[in-house]
N, CA, C and O atoms as CSV, one atom per row, in Angstrom:
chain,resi,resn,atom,element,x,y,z
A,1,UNK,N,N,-59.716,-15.875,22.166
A,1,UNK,CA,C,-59.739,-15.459,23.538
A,1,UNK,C,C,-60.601,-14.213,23.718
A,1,UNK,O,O,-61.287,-14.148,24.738
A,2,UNK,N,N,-60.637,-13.158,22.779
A,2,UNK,CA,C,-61.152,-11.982,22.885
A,2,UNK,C,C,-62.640,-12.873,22.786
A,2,UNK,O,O,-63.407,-12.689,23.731
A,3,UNK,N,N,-63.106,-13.857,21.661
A,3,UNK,CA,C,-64.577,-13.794,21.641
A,3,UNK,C,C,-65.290,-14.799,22.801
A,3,UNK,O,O,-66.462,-15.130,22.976
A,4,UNK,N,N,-64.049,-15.124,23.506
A,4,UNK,CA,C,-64.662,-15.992,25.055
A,4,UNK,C,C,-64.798,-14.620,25.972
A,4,UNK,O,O,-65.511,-14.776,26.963
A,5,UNK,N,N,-64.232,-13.310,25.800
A,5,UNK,CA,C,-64.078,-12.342,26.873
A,5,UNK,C,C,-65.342,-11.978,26.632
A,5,UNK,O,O,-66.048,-11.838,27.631
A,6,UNK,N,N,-65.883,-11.761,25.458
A,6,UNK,CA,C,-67.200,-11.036,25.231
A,6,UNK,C,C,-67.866,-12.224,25.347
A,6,UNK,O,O,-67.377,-12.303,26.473
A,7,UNK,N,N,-68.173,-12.696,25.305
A,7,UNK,CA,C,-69.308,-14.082,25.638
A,7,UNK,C,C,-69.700,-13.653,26.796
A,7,UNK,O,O,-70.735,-13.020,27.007
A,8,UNK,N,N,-68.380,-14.188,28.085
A,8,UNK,CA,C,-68.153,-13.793,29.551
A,8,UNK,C,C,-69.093,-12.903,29.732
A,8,UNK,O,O,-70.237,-12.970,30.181
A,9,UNK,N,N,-68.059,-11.556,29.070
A,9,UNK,CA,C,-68.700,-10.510,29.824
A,9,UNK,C,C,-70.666,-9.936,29.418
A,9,UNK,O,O,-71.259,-9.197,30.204
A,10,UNK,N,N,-71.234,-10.386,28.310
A,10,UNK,CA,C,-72.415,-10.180,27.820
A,10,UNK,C,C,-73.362,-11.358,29.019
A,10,UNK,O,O,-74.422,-11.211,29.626
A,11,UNK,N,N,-72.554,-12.285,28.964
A,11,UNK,CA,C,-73.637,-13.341,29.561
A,11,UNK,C,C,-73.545,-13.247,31.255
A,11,UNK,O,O,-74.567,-13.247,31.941
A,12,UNK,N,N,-72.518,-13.186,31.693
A,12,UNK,CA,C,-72.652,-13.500,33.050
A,12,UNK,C,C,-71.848,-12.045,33.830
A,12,UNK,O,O,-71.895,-12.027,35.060
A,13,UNK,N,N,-71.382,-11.275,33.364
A,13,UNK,CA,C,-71.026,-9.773,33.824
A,13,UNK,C,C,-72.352,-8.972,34.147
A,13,UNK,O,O,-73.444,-9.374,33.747
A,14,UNK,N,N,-72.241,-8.121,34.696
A,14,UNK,CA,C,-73.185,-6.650,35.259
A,14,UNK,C,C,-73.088,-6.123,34.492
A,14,UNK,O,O,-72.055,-5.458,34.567
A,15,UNK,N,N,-73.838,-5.901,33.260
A,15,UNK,CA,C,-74.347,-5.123,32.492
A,15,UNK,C,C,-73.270,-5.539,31.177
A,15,UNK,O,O,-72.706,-6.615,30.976
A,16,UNK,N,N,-73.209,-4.014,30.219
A,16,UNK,CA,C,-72.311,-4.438,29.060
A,16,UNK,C,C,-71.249,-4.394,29.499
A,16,UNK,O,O,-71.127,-4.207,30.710
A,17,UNK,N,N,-69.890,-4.581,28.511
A,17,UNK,CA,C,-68.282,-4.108,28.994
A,17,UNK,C,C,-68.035,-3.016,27.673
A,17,UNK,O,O,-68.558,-3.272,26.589
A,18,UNK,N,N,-67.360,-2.026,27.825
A,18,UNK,CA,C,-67.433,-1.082,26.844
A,18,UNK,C,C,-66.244,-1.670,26.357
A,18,UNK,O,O,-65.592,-2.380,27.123
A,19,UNK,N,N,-65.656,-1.378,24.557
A,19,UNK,CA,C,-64.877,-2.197,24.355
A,19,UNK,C,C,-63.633,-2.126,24.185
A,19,UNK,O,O,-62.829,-2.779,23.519
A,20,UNK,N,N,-63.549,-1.097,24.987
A,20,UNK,CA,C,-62.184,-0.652,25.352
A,20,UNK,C,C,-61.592,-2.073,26.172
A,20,UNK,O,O,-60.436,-2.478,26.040
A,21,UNK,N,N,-62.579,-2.695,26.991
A,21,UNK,CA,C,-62.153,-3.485,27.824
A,21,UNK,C,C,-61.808,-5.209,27.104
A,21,UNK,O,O,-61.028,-6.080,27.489
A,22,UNK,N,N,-62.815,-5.172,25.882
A,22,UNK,CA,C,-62.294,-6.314,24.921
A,22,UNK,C,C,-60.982,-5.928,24.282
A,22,UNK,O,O,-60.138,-6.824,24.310
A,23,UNK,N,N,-60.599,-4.719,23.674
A,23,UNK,CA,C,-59.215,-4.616,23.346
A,23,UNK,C,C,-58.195,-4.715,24.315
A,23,UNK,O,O,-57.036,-5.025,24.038
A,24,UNK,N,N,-58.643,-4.435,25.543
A,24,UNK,CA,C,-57.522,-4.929,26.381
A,24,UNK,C,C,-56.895,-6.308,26.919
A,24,UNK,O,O,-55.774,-6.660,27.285
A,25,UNK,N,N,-58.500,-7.087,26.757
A,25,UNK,CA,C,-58.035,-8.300,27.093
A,25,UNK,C,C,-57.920,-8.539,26.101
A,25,UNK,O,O,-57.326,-9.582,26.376
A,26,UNK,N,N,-57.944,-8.550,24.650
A,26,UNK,CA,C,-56.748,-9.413,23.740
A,26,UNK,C,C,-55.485,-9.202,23.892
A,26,UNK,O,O,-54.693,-10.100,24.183
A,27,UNK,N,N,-55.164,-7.983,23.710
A,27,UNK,CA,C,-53.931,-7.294,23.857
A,27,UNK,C,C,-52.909,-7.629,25.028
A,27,UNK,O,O,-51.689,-7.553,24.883
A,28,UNK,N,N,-53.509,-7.988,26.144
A,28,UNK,CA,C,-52.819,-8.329,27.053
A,28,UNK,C,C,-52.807,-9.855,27.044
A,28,UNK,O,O,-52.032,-10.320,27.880
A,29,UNK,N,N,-53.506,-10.804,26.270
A,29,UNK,CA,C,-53.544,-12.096,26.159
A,29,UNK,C,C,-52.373,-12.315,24.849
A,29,UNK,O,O,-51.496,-13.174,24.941
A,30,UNK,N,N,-52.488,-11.517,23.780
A,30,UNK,CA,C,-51.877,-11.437,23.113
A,30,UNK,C,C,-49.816,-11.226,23.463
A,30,UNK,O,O,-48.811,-11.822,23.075
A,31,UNK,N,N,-50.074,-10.150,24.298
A,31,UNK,CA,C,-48.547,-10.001,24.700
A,31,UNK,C,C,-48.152,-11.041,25.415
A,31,UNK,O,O,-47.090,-11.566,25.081
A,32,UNK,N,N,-48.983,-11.652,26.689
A,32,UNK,CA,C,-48.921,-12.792,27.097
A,32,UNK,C,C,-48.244,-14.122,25.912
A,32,UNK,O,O,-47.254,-14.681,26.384
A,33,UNK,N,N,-48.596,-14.544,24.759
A,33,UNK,CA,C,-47.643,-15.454,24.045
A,33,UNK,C,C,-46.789,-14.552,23.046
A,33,UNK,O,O,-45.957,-15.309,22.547
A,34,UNK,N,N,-46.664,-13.532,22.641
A,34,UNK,CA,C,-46.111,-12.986,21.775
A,34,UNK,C,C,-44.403,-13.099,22.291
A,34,UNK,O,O,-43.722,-13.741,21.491
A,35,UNK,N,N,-43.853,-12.707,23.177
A,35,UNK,CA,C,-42.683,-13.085,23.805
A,35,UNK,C,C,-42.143,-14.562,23.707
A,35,UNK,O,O,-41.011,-14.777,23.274
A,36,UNK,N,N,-43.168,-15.804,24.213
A,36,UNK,CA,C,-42.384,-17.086,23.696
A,36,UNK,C,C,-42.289,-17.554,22.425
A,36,UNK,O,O,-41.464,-18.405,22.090
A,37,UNK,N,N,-43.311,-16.906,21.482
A,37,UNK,CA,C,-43.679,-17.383,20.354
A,37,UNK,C,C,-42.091,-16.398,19.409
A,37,UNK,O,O,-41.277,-16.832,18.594
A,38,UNK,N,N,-42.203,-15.425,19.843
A,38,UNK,CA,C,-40.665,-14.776,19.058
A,38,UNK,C,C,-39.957,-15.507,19.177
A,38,UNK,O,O,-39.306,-15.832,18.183
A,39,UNK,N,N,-39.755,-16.029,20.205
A,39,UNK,CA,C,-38.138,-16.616,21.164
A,39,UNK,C,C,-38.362,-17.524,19.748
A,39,UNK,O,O,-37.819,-17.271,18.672
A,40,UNK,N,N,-39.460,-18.839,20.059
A,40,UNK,CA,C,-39.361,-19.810,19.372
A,40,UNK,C,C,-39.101,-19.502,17.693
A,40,UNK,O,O,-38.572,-20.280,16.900
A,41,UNK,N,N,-39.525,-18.414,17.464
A,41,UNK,CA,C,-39.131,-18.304,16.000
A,41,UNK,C,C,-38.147,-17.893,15.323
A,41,UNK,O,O,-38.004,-17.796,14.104
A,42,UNK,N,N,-36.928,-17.462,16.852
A,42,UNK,CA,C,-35.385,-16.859,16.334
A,42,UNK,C,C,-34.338,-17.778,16.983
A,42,UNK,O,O,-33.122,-17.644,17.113
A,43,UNK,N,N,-35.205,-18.777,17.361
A,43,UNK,CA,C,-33.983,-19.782,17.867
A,43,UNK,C,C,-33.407,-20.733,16.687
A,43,UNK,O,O,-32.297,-21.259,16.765
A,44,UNK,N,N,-34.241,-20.888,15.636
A,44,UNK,CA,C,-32.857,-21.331,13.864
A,44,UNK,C,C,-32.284,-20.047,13.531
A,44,UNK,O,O,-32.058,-20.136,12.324
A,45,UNK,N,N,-32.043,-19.284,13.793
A,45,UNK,CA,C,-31.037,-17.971,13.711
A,45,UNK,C,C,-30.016,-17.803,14.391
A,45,UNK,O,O,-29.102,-17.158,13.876
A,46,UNK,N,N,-29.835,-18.399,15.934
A,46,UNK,CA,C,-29.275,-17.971,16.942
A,46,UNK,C,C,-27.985,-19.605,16.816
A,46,UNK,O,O,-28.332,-20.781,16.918
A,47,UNK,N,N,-27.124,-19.292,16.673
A,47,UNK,CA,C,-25.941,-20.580,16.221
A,47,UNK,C,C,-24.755,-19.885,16.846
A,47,UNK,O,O,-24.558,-18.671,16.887
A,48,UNK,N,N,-23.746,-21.179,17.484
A,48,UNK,CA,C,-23.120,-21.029,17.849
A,48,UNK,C,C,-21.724,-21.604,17.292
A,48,UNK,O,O,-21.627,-22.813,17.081
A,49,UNK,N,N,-20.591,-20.693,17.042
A,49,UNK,CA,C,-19.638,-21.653,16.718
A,49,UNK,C,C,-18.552,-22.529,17.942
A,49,UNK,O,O,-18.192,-22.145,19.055
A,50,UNK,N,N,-18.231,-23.850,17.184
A,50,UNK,CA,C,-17.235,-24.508,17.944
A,50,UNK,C,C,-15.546,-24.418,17.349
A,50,UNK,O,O,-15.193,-23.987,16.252
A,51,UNK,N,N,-14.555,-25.043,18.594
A,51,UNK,CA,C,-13.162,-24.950,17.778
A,51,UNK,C,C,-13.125,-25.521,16.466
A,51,UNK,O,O,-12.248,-25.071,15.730
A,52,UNK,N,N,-14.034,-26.598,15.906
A,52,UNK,CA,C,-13.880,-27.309,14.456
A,52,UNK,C,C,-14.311,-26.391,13.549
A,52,UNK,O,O,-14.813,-26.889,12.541
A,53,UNK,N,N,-14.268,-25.125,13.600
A,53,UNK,CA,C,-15.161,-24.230,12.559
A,53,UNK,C,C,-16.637,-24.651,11.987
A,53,UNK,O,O,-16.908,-24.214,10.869
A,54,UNK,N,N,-17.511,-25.371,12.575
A,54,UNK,CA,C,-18.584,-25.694,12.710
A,54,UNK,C,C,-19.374,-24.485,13.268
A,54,UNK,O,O,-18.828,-23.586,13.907
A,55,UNK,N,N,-20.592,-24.520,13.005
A,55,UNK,CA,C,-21.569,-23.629,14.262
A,55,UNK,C,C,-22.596,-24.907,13.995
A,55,UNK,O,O,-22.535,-25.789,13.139
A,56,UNK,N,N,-23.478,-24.695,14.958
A,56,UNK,CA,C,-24.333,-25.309,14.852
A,56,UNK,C,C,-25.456,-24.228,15.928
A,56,UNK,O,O,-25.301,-23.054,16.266
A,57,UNK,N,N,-26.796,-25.397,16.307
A,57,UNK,CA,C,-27.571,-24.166,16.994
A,57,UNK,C,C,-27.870,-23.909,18.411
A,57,UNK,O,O,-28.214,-24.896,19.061
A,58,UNK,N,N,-27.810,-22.820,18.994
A,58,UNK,CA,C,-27.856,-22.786,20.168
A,58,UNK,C,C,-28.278,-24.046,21.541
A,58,UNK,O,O,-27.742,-24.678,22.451
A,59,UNK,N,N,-29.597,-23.824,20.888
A,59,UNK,CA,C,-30.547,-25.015,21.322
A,59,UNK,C,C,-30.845,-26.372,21.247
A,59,UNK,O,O,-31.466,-27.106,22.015
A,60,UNK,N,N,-30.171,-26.614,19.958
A,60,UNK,CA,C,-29.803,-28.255,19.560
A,60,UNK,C,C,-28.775,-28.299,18.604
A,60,UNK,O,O,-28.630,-28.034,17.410
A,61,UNK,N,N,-27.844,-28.899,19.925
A,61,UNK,CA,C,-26.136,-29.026,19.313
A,61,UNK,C,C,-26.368,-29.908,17.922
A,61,UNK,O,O,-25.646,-29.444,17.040
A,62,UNK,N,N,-26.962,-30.761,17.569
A,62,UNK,CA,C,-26.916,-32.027,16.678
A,62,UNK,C,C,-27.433,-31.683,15.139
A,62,UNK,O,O,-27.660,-32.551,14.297
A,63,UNK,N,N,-27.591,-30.120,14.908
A,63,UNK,CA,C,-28.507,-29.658,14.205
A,63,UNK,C,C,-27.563,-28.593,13.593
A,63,UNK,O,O,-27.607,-27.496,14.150
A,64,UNK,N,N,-26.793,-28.712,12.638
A,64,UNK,CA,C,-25.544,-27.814,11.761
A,64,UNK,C,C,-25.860,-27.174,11.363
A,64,UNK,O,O,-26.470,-27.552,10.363
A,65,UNK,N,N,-25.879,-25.276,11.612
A,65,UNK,CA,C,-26.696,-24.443,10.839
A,65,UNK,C,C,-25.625,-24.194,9.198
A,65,UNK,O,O,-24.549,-24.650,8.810
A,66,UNK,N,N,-26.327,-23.536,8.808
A,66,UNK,CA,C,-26.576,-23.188,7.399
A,66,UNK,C,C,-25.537,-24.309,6.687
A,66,UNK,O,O,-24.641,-23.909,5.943
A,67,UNK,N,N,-25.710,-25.639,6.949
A,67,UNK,CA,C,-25.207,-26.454,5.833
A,67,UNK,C,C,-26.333,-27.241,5.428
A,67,UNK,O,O,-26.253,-28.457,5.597
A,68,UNK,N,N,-27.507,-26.689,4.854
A,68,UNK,CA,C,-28.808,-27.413,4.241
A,68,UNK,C,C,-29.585,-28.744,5.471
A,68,UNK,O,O,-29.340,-29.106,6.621
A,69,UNK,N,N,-30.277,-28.998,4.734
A,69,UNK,CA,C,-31.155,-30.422,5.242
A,69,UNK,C,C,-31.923,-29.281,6.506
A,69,UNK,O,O,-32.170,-28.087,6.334
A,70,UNK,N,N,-32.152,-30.029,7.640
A,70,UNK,CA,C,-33.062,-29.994,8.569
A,70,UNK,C,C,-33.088,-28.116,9.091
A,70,UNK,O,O,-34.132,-27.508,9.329
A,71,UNK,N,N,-31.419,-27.393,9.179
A,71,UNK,CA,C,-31.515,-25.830,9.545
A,71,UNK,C,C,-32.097,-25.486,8.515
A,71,UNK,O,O,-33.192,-24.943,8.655
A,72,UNK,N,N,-31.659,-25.649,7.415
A,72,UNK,CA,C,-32.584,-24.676,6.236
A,72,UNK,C,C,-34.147,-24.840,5.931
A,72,UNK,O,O,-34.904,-24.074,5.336
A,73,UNK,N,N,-34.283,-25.538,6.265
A,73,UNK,CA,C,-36.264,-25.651,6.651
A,73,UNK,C,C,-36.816,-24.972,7.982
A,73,UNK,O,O,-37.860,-24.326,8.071
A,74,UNK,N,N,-35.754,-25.294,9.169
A,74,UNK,CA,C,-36.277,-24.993,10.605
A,74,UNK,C,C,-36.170,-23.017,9.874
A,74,UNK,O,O,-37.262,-22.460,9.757
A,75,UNK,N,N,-34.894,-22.192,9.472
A,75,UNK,CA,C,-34.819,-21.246,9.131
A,75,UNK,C,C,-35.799,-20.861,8.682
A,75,UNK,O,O,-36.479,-20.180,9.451
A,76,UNK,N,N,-36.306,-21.071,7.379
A,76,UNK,CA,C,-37.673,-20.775,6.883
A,76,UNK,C,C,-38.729,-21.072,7.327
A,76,UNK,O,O,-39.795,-20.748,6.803
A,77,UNK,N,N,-38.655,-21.504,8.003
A,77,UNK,CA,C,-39.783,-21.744,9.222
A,77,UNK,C,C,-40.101,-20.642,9.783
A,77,UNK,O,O,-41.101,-19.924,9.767
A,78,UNK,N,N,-39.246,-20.619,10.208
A,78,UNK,CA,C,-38.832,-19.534,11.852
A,78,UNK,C,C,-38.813,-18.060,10.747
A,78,UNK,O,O,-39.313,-17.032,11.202
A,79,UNK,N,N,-38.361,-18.043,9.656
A,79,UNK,CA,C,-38.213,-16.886,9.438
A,79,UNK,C,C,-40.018,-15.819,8.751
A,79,UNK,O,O,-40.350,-14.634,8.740
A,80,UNK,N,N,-40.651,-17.094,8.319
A,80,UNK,CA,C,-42.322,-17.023,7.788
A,80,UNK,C,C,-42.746,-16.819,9.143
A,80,UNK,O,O,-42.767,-15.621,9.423
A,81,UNK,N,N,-43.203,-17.823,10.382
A,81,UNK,CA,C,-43.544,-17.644,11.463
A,81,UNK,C,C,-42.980,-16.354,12.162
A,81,UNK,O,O,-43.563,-16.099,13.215
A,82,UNK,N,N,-42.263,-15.733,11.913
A,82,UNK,CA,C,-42.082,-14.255,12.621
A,82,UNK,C,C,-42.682,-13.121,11.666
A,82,UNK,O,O,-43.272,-12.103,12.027
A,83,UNK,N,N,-42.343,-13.604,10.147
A,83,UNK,CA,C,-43.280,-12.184,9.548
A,83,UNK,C,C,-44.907,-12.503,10.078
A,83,UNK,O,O,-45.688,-11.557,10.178
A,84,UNK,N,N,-45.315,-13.817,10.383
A,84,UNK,CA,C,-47.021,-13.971,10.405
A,84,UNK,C,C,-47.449,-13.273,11.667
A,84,UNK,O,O,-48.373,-12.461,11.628
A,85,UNK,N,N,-46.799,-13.563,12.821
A,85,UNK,CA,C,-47.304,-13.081,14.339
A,85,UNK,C,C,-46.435,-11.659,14.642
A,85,UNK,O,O,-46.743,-10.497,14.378
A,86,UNK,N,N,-45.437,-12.110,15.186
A,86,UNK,CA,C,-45.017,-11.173,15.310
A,86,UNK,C,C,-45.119,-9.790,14.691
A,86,UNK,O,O,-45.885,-8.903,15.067
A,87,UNK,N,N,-44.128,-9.715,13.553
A,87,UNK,CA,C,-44.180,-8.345,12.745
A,87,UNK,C,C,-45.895,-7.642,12.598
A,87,UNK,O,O,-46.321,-6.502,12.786
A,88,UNK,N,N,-46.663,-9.120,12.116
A,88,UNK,CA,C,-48.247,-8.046,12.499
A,88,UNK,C,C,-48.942,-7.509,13.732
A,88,UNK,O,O,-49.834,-6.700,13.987
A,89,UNK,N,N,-48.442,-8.012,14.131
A,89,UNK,CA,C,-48.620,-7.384,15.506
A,89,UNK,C,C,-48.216,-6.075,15.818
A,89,UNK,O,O,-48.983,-5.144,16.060
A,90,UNK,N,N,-46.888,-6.027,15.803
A,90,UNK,CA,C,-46.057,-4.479,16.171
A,90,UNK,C,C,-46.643,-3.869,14.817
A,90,UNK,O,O,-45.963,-2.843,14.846
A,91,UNK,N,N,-47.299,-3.754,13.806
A,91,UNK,CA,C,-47.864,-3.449,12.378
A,91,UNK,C,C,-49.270,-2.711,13.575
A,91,UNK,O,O,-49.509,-1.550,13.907
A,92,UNK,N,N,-49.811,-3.791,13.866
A,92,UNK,CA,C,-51.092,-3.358,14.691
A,92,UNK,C,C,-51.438,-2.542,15.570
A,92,UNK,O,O,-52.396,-1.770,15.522
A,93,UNK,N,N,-50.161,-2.771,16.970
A,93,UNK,CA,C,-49.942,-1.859,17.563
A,93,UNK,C,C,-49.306,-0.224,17.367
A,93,UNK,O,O,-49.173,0.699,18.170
A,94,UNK,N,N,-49.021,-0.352,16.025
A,94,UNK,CA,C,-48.417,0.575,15.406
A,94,UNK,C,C,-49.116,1.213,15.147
A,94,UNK,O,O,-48.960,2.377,15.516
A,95,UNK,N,N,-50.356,0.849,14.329
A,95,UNK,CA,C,-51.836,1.686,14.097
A,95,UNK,C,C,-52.638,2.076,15.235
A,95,UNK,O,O,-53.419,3.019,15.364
A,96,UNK,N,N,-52.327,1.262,15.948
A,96,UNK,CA,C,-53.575,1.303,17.172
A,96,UNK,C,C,-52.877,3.150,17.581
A,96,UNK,O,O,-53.379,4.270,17.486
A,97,UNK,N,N,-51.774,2.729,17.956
A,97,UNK,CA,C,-51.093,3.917,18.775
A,97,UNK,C,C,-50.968,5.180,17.945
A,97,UNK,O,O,-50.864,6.271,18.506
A,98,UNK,N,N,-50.973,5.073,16.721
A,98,UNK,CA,C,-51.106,6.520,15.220
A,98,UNK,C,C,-52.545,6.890,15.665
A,98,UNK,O,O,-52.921,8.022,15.969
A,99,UNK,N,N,-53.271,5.789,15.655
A,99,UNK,CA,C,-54.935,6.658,15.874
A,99,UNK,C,C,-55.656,7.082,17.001
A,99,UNK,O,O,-56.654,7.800,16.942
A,100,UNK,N,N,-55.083,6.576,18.173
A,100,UNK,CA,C,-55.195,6.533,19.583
A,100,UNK,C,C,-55.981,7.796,19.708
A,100,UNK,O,O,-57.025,7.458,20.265
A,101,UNK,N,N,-56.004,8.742,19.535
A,101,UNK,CA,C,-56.429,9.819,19.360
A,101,UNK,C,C,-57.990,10.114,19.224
A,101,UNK,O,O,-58.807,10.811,19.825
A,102,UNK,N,N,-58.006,8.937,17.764
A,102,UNK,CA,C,-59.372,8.900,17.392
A,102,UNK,C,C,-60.054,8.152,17.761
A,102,UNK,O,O,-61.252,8.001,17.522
A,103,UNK,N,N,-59.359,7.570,18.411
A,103,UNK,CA,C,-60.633,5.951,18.690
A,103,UNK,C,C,-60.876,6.378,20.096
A,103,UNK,O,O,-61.727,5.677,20.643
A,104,UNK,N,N,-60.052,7.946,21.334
A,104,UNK,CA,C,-60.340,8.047,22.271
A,104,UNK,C,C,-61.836,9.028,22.434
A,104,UNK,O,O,-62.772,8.885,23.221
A,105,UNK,N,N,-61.571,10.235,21.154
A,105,UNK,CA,C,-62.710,10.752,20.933
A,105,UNK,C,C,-64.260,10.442,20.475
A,105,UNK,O,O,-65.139,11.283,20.283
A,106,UNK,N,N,-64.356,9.128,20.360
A,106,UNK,CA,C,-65.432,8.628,19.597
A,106,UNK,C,C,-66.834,7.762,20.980
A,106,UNK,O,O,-67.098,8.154,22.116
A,107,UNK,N,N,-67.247,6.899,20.429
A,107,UNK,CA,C,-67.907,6.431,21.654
A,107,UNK,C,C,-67.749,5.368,22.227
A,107,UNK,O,O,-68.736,4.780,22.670
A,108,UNK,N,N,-66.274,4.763,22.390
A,108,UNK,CA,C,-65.412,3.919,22.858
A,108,UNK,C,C,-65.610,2.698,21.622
A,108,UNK,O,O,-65.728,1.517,21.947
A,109,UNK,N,N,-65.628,3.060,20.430
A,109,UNK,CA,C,-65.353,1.950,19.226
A,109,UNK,C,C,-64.663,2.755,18.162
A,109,UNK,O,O,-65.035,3.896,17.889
A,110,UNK,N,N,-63.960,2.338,17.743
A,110,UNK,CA,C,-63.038,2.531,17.004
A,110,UNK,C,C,-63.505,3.064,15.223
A,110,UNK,O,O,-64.053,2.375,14.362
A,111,UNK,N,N,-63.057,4.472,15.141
A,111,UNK,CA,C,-63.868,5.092,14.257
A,111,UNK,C,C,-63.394,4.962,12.880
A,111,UNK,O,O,-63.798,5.579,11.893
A,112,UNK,N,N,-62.293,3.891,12.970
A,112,UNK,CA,C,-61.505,3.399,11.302
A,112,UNK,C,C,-62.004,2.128,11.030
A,112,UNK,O,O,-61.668,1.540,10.002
């Protein structure tokens, strides 16, 4: 998405875009799925129990958590898919915001 923003903006924009304005539109494209994409990756976590001492999962009754087969794959699923997007992300924004400083003093590119 960021390298369709710079395409955009080089080819058919008024002049350059400084790139403050490409980090924003990822970042804001980025937060844009980062919210459903969590959801989807903590919903084999999220189980509910019934009166039979069963739980099973929020979202699909038919699906018995932590007694093996189909939860224990969806789990590791869900649990890889949140270290990949998610956690790097808040990792990213984490840096972005430690150096903020430096990347404001420079000539709008990022001096790390």
């Amino acid at each position: 998405a960021v390298i369709a923003a710079v395409y955009v903006g080089r080819h058919w924009g008024k002049g350059s875009l400084a790139w403050t304005t490409y980090c924003s539109t990822g970042s804001q494209l980025m937060l844009l799925v980062f919210v459903p994409y969590t959801l989807a990756c903590l919903e084999p976590l999220q189980c509910t129990s019934h009166p039979n001492g069963r739980s099973t999962m929020l979202m699909d009754f038919s699906v018995v958590c932590f007694n093996g087969g189909s939860h224990t794959v969806m789990w590791v699923v869900g649990l890889l898919a949140l270290l990949a997007v998610p956690c790097t992300f808040l990792a990213g924004v984490t840096i972005v915001a430690v150096k903020h400083g430096d990347f404001c003093e420079g000539t709008g590119r990022p001096s790390w």
